[in-house]
N, C-alpha and C positions, 0 to 999 in steps of 0.2 A: 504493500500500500504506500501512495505518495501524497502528500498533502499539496495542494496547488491551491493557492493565493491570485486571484481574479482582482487585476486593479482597473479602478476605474481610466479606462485611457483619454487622451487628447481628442475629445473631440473637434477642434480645432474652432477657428474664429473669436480665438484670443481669449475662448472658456476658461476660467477658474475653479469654476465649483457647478452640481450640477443637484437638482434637489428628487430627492426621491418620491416620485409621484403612486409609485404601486407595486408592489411585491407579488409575482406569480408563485414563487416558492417559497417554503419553509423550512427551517433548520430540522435536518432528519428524514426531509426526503432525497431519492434517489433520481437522478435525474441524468440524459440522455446529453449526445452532443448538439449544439445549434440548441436547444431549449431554451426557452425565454424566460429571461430570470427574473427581471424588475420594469418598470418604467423608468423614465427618469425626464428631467425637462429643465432646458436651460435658458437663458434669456432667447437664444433665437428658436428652437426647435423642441420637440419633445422626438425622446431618441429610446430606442428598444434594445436592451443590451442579452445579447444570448451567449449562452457558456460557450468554452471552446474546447471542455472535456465531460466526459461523462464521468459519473460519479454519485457522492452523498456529499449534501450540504452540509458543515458543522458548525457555518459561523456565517449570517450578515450582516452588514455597514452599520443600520441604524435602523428608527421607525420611520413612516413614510409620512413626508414635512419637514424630514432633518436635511438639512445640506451638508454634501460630503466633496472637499475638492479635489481634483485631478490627481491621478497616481494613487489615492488613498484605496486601501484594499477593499473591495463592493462583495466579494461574497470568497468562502474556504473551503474547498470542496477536494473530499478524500477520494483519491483515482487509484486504479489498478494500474503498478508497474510504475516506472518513472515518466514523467511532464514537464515542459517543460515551464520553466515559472515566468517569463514572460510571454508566454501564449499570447498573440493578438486578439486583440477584442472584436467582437462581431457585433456593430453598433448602425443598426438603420436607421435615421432618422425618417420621421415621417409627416404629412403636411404642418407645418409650422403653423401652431395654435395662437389668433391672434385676436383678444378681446377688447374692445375698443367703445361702442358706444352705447348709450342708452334704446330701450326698444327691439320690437323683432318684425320682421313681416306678417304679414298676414299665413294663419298657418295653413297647412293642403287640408282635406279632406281627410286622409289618412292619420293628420294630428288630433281631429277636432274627438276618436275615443278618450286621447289622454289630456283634452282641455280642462282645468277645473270648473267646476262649476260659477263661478265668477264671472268666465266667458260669456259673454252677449251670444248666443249661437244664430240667434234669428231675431229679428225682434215680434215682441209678444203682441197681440192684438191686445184693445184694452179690457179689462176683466169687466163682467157683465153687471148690470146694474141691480143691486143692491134691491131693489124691487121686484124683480122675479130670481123667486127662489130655483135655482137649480137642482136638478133630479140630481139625489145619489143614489148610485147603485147598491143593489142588495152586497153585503160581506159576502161573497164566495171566495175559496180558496182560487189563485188563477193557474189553469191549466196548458195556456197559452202566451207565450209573446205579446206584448203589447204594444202597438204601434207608438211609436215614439220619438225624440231627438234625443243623442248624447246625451243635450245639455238638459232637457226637462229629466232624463233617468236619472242624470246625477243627481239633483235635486230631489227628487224623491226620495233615493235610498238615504238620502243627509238628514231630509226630516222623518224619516221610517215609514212615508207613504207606499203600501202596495198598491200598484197603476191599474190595478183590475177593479178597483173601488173606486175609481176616479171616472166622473160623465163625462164625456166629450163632448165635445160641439160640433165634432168633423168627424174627420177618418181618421184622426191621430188626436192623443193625450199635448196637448199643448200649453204653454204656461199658465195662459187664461184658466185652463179646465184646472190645474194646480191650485189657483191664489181661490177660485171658488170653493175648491173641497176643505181650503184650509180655512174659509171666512164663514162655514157651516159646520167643520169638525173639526174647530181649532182646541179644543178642548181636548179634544181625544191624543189629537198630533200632540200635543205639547207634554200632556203626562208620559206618553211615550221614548220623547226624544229625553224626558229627563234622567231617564234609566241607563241609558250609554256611559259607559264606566270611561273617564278622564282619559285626555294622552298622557303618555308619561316624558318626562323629559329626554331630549336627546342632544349627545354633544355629538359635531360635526367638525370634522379638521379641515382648515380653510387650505387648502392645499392644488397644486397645479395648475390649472388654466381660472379656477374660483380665486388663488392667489394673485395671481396673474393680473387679473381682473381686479381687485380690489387694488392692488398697488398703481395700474394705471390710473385709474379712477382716486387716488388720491395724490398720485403727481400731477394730475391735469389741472384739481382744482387747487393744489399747489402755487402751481406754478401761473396758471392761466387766471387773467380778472375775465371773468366770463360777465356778458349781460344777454337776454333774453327779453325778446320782441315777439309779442303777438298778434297776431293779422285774422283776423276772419273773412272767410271765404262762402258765394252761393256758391255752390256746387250741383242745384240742380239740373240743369243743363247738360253738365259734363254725364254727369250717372245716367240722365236720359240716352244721352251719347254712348254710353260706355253698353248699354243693357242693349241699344240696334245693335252694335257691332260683334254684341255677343251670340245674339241671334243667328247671326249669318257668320259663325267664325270660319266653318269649314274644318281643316286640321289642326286650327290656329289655338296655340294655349287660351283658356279664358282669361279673359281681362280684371283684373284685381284695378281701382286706383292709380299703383305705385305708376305701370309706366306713363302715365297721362303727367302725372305730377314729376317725375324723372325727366319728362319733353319738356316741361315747362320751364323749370328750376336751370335745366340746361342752356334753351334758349337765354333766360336771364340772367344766368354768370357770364353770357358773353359781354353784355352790358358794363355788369357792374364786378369785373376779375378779382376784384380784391377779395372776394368772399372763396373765391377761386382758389385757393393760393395755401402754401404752407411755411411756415416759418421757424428758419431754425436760430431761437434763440439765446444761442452763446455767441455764434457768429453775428448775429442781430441781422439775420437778410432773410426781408421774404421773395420767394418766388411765384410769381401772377404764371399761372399754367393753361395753356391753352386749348389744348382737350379736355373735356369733363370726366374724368375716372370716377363714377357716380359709388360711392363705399356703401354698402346695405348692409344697416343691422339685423343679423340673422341668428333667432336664438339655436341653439342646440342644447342637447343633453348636457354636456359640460359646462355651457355657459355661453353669453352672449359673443360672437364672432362677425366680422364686417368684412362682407364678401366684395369684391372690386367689379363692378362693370366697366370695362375698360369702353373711351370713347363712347362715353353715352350718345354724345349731341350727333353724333351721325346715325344714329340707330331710329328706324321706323317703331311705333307702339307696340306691334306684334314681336318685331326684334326683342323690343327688353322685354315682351314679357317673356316670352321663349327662355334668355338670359337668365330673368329672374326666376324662375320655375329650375333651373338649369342650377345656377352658383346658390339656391339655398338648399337643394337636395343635397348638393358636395356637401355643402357645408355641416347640414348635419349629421350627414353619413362618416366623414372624416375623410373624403375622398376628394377634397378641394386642395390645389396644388401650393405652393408659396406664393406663386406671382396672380394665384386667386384672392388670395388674405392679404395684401399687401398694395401700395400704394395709389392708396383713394386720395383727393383732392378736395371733396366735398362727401358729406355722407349725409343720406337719409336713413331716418329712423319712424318706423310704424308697428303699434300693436294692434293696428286693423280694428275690428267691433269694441275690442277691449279698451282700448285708446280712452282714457278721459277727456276731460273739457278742457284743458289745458295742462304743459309739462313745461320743465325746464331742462332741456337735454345738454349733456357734456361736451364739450367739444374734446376731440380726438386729437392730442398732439401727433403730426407737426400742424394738422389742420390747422383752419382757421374758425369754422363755421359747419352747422350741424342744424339740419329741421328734421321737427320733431314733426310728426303726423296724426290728429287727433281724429277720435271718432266723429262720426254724423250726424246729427240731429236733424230733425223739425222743428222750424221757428213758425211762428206768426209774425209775419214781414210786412210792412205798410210800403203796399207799390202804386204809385199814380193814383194815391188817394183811397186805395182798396186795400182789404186785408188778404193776404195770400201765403198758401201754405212751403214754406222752402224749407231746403235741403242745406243746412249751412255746416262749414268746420273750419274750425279755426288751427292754422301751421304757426308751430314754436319753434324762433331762429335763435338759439347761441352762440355770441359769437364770442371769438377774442379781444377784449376791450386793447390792448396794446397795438393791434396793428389797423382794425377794424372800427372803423366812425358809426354813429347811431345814423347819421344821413344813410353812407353806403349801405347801412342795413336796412333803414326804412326803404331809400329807395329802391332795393331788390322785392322785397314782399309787394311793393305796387307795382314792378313790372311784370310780377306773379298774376298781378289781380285779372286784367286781361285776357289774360292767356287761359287760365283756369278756369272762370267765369264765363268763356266762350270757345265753348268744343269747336266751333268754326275756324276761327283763327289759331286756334292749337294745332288743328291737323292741316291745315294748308300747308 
């Protein structure tokens, strides 16, 4: 038997130390050659180090959150016969994890099982009037499926409602049919829910790309005098627009929002570059950039990631949306490249339905400037004298107060107004 010492090697790009993101093995098991030992993740990349002997574990580096630097021994592993003790390390790095801004797109279809119930999934018709009493159904146990959404099942199981006891009004259990059962058998739901026995506390280690994240986000507002400007927007028009062209898409991804307001935003940094631009301040120089590399915050499992649309401003509506359907699946599969996570010029940020009334988003160093995308509403709007029902949402700009004037920012959100407010001249 030979003992072999596995150090952590050079990954190179002037690495120092590298922090332990996740442990595949434990001290005691027996373990293959090429086997994946650990994670690990450095300022540029998150990297997979696999052994380069078979063997039994008898000793690793540390717990996973510790940083251990270069050369330092990462795992001890007892081998048959002699080994050598600097055996190369088998180190792939894999798409560089890069968390940046506040918000996330709108999610696929495929997310909306694991949305919490929080999610807007549709909006609700208004719950029926308080003067006719709505039928409840007899208690039977239910034998079937109950037509439904996600987001109205989640909500059930939260207040202990069974959906087989719930009237509808259609062909599906809809919120309205919920806030009725609960405004007639709220008494019942409530002794109910109060029998669920407490969470119990849990610690979680802020570790890897959630690290990651946290420390950008406190060097930005660091370092950055951030100010935030909000603009409201009709929007009816454009969703009018956006719902024909859905109609008739053909093979064409559905239309979300993001690219109408990606055309928009694009157009208008030609205008006003300064919002355009990144700034690297030690050297004190910004650079006004002429292509719009549009950054989209895209959450994933691990955490918030900003996928790059390169050259927005030449791209047709169906192009980004293609794009965007395209760099947030990478993104949250872990299949997005480096030169997909990496240099945006401008980002947008949206939680789609979820979206509040208003936010103050981060801006992304070397950025300069970041919109945030709020949800939709219905207003009562006084038009030529009439009252009319619209469709309004208000975009949140933060920018960088050092290099960035409140003019150059207002006047960006009014060259928004136009454009946005009229599907016509958007798509010319």
């Amino acid at each position: 038997m030979a003992r072999f010492e596995f150090r952590l090697p050079d990954i190179g790009e002037g690495i120092a130390e590298a922090e332990i993101v996740a442990w595949h093995v434990k001290v005691g098991d027996t373990i293959e050659e090429d086997q994946q030992l650990a994670d690990l993740m450095t300022d540029k990349a998150t990297v997979e180090m696999e052994s380069p002997v078979a063997g039994k574990i008898l000793q690793l580096a540390g717990e996973v959150g510790e940083q251990i630097p270069i050369g330092s021994i990462l795992a001890v592993i007892e081998t048959e016969g002699a080994a050598a003790a600097d055996a190369p390390a088998k180190a792939e790095p894999v798409e560089e994890e890069v968390p940046l801004a506040d918000g996330a797109v709108a999610p696929t279809e495929a997310q909306e099982e694991n949305i919490p119930v929080t999610k807007v999934a549709e909006q609700a018709p208004p719950p029926p009037s308080p003067r006719v009493e709505p039928e409840v159904a007899e208690k039977e146990p239910s034998h079937g499926k109950v037509l439904t959404s996600p987001a109205v099942r989640a909500r059930a199981r939260d207040l202990g409602i069974d959906l087989s006891q719930v009237k509808t009004t259609g062909d599906r259990v809809r919120h309205s049919d919920l806030d009725a059962y609960l405004l007639y058998n709220g008494g019942t739901v409530a002794a109910r829910g109060s029998t669920s026995a407490p969470r119990t506390d849990e610690t979680i280690k802020v570790v890897g790309l959630r690290r990651k994240i946290a420390e950008n986000m406190a060097e930005a507002n660091r370092r950055i005098q951030h100010f935030t400007l909000v603009e409201e927007f009709d929007v009816t028009a454009l969703e009018e627009a956006r719902q024909i062209m859905n109609r008739d898409r053909g093979n064409n991804p559905k239309l979300t929002l993001l690219p109408f307001l990606i055309t928009a935003m694009s157009r208008a940094l030609a205008d006003w570059p300064m919002l355009n631009a990144t700034f690297d301040d030690e050297a004190m120089v910004v650079t006004r950039h002429g292509p719009v590399h549009m950054g989209m915050a895209t959450q994933t499992p691990n955490g918030l990631m900003v996928a790059t649309i390169r050259d927005a401003q030449g791209k047709s509506i169906w192009e980004l949306a293609a794009e965007i359907t395209r760099l947030s699946e990478a993104a949250r599969t872990g299949k997005a490249s480096r030169e997909e996570l990496s240099g945006a010029t401008f980002t947008i940020s949206s939680l789609g339905p979820m979206g509040g009334i208003t936010s103050t988003p981060v801006v992304n160093p070397p950025q300069v400037a970041i919109v945030a995308v709020n949800k939709i509403e219905e207003k009562l709007v006084p038009i030529d004298d009439e009252i009319e029902i619209r469709k309004r949402m208000n975009l949140s700009l933060s920018c960088d107060h050092r290099v960035v004037d409140g003019w150059d920012a207002a006047s960006f959100m009014q060259a928004l107004k136009p454009l946005i407010e009229n599907p016509l001249r958007l798509l010319s």
